[in-house]
N, C-alpha and C positions, 0 to 999 in steps of 0.2 A: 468616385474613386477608381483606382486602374488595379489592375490584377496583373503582376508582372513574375513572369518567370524569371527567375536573376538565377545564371549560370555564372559559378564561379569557384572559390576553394573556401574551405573550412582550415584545413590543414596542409600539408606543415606551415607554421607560423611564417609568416612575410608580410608586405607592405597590403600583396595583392586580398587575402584573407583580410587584415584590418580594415581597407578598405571597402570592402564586401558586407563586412559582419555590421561596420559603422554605417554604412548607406540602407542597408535593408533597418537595420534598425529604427531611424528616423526615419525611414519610409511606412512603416508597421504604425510608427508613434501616430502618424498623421492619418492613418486610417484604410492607406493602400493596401492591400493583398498580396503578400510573396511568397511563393513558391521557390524554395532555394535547391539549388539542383547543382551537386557538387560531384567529386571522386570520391567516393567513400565507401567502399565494397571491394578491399585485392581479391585478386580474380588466378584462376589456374585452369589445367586444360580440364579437369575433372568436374568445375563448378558449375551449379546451377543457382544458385544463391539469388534469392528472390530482388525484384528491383527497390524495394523496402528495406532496412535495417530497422530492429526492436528499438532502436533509441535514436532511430531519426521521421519523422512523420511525413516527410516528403520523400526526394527521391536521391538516390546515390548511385551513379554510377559506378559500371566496375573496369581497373586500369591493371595496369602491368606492373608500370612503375610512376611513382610520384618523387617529386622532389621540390623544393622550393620556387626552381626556375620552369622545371615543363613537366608535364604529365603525359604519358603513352596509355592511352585507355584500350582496353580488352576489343577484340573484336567485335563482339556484341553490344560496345557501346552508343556505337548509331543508333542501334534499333532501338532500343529499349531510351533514348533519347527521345524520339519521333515518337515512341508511344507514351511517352510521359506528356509529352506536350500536347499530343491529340487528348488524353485522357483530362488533362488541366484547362484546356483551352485559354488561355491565358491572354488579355489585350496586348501585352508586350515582352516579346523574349529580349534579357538586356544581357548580354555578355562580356562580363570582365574577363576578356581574354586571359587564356592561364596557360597558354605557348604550348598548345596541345594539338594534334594532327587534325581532331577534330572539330576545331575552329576553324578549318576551311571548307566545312561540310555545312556549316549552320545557315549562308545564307540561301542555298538551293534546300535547306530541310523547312527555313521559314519562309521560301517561297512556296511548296506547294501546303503548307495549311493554310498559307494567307494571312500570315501573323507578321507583323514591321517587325524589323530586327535592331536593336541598336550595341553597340559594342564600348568598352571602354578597355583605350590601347595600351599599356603601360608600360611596354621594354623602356629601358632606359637608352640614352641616346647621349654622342657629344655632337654635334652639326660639323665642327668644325674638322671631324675627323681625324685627329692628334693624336691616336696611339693605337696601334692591335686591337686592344679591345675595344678600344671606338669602331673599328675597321669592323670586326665580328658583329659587333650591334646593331652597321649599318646593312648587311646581307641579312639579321631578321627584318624590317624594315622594308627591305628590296623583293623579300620572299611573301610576305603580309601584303603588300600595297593593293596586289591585283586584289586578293577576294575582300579587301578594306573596302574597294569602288562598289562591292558591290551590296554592302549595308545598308538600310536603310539611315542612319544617323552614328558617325563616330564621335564618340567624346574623348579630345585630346586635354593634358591640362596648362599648355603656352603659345602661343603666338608661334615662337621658335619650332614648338613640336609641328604646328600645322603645315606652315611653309614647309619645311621637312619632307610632310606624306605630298602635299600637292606638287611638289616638284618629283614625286614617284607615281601619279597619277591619282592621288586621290584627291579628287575636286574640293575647293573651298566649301562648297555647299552643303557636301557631304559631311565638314568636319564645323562640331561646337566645342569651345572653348570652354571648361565647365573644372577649375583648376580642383585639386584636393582639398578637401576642408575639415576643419578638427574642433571638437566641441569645447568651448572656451571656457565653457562652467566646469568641466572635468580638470583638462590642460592648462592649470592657472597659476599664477604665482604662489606661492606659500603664504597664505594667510591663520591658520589652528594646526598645533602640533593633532597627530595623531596616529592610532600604533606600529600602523606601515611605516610613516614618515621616521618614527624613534627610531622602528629596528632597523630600516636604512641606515638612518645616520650614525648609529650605534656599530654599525658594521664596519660605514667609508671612514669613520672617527671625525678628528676634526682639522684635515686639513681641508684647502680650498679643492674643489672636485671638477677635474677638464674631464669631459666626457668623449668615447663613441659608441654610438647604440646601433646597431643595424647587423645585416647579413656581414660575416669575415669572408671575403671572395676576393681573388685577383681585382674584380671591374670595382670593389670597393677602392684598396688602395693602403688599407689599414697600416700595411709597411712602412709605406711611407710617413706617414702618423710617427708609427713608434720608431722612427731613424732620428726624427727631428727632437722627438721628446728624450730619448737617450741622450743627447746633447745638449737639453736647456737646464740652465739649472734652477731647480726646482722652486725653492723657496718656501716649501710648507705646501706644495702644489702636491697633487697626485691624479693619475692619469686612471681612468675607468674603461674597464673594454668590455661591452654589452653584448651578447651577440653570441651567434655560432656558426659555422660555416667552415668549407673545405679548408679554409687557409690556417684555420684557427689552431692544431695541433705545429704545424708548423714553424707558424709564426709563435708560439708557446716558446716554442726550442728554443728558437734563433736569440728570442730576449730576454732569456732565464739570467743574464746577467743584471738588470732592470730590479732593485730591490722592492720586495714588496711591498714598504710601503710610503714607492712610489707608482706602481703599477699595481691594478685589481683586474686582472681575470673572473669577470661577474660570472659570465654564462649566460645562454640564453634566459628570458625572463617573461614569464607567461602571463603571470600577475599582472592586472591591468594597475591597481592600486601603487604596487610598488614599482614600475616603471614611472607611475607619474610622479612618487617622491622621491625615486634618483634623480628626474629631471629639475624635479624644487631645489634639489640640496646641489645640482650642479651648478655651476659660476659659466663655464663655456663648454660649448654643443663643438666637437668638428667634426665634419664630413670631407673626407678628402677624394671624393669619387674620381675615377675615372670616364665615367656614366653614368647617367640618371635621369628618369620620368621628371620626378615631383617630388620629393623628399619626405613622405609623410616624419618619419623622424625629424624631421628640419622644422617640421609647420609644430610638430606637438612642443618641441624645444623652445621655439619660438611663444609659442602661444603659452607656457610656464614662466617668459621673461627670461629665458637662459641666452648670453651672447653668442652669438652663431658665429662660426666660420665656416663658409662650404665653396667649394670649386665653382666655376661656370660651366659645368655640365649639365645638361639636360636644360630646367626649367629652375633650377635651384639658386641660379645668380641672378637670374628675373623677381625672381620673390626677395632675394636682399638687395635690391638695386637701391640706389640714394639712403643710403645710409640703415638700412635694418639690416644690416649685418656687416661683414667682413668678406668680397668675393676673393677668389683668388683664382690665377691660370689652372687648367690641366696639364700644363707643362713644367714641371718642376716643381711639383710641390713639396716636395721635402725641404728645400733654399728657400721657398718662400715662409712656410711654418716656421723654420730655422728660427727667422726676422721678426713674425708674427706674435709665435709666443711668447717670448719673452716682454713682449712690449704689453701684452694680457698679464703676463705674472707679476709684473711689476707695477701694473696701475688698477688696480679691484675698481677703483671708480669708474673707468671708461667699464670694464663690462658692464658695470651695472647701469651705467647711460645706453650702451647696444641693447640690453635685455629689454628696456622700456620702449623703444623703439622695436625690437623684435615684436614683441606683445602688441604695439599699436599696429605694426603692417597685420598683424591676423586680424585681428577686429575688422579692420578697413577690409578686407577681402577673402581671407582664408577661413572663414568660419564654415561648421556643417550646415548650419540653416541656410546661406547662401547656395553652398553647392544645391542641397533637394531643392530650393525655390526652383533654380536654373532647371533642375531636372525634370520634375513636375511640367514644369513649361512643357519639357522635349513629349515627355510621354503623353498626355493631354493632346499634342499638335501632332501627334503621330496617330492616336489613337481614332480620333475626328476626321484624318484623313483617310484610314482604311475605311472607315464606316461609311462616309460618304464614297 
């Protein structure tokens, strides 16, 4: 078994945390050793506050400021980094990058204990460069790439993402393909009512339920969403908006025209239960990103049989290609949803043909047992290699 230090976030909720929470977990299940080593200690100029918290048994660093997208950690965060590792001794540091200053310190800190490092990258990305915020996502990117070359093993999760870093100089060699993956026994279609499931549905009532689940941020797109849905007529349809983020008071405003109950302003949702039975009681998942990694939202919709529609950003029109979903451009998607949904609200049977199909591409590829097999590999071949 490996002993792995996993750097990465607890909180505030996002992709990067689920990802985190799900990977170590099924890493614990199989018998490996983790050491979770996160932001968890604000910090001020007065503090001395030990590198332990009473309710956390490993280690928390202390930061300045946190936020969903980057963290600025305290001065004293190197140090007290470097001594957590020397004191764990751990065969593998794995860092789910979390867009922190400090991620460009970690492969010269796991160079002199002589610990492999391996990272997983997750800014979200469009290739094709199509808009500002594509533009913004590709100078993190540009700014990453050098201390990327110098990891021992990056886990990207498409094809599209690798080309990407290699043409910024991170060697093919350097980077495995190891896409996201979501537990299919959890994330599954609706088969027994039960009481999460009721007070969901007790809540959406009983019209048909389009969903978006995710971060409300400009690089999401969510506006565009609600332009197209303000204009479709509805037919017993109602739009759910999951989620929390800078845009989301805003965009409140802007669509207070939007009757209730054709639009639900959920809020964020912490509950793992009840997220997975909005997702049961939804008919169609859409993602209209500007940018994006890998959509864990997209795999988990997916992997409940929900019809997906998402843009071709990131690695999220790779996962719906030939038919498990609906791609559409980054260009215009407000005219293309325009055309889209209607053609969803008027036919319940094609979704529920996309939704089975959604469900069979995760089985084929996007499950969590896939990912850890893939990983297991990395860390094992890593580990064999510092030793010898």
């Amino acid at each position: 078994m490996v002993h792995i230090a996993w750097l990465g976030k607890k909180s505030p909720f996002c992709g990067n945390v689920t990802y985190g929470n799900s990977t170590t977990e099924e890493l614990k299940a199989r018998g490996h050793r983790i050491s979770f080593i996160h932001f968890d200690n604000p910090s001020n100029s007065n503090s001395s506050s030990p590198l332990f918290l009473a309710n956390d048994p490993e280690v928390s660093l202390p930061y300045l400021i946190k936020s969903q997208v980057y963290t600025i950690p305290s001065p004293r965060a190197e140090k007290e980094l470097r001594l957590s590792l020397v004191r764990l001794k751990p065969d593998i540091v794995h860092a789910s990058l979390t867009l922190s200053p400090l991620d460009f310190k970690l492969p010269e800190l796991c160079n002199e204990i002589n610990v492999p490092l391996i990272g997983t990258f997750h800014p979200a990305f469009d290739a094709k460069n199509r808009s500002l915020t594509a533009s913004t996502q590709q100078l993190t990117y540009q700014l990453y790439a050098p201390s990327l070359a110098k990891f021992d093993k990056i886990i990207v999760f498409s094809e599209l993402q690798k080309i990407f870093l290699e043409k910024l100089g991170v060697t093919k060699e350097k980077q495995i393909i190891i896409p996201n993956g979501v537990n299919e026994n959890i994330w599954k279609p609706f088969c027994e009512r039960n009481k999460k499931y009721d007070q969901v549905k007790n809540k959406l009532g009983d019209e048909r339920i389009f969903l978006y689940m995710g971060r409300i941020a400009n690089e999401k797109n969510v506006e565009e969403l609600l332009r197209s849905w303000r204009q479709t007529k509805k037919n017993n349809c109602k739009l759910v908006i999951v989620g929390d983020g800078p845009m989301k008071p805003t965009l409140e405003n802007s669509f207070s025209n939007l009757n209730e109950d054709k639009l639900i302003w959920w809020g964020p949702e912490l509950d793992l239960e009840t997220r997975v039975a909005i997702m049961q009681i939804a008919e169609v998942f859409l993602l209209p990103s500007l940018v994006e990694g890998l959509s864990l939202s997209l795999l988990e919709a997916m992997s409940t049989g929900t019809a997906c529609v998402a843009t071709d950003a990131g690695a999220d029109g790779e996962v719906l290609d030939n038919g498990a979903g609906i791609v559409i451009s980054t260009d215009n998607v407000s005219t293309q949803l325009k055309t889209i949904i209607p053609i969803l609200v008027e036919h319940p049977s094609f979704t529920k043909y996309l939704g089975g199909k959604a469900r069979n591409r995760v089985l084929e590829k996007y499950t969590i047992t896939k990912n850890i097999d893939s990983l297991e590999k990395v860390y094992i071949e890593l580990k064999d290699k510092f030793k010898s």
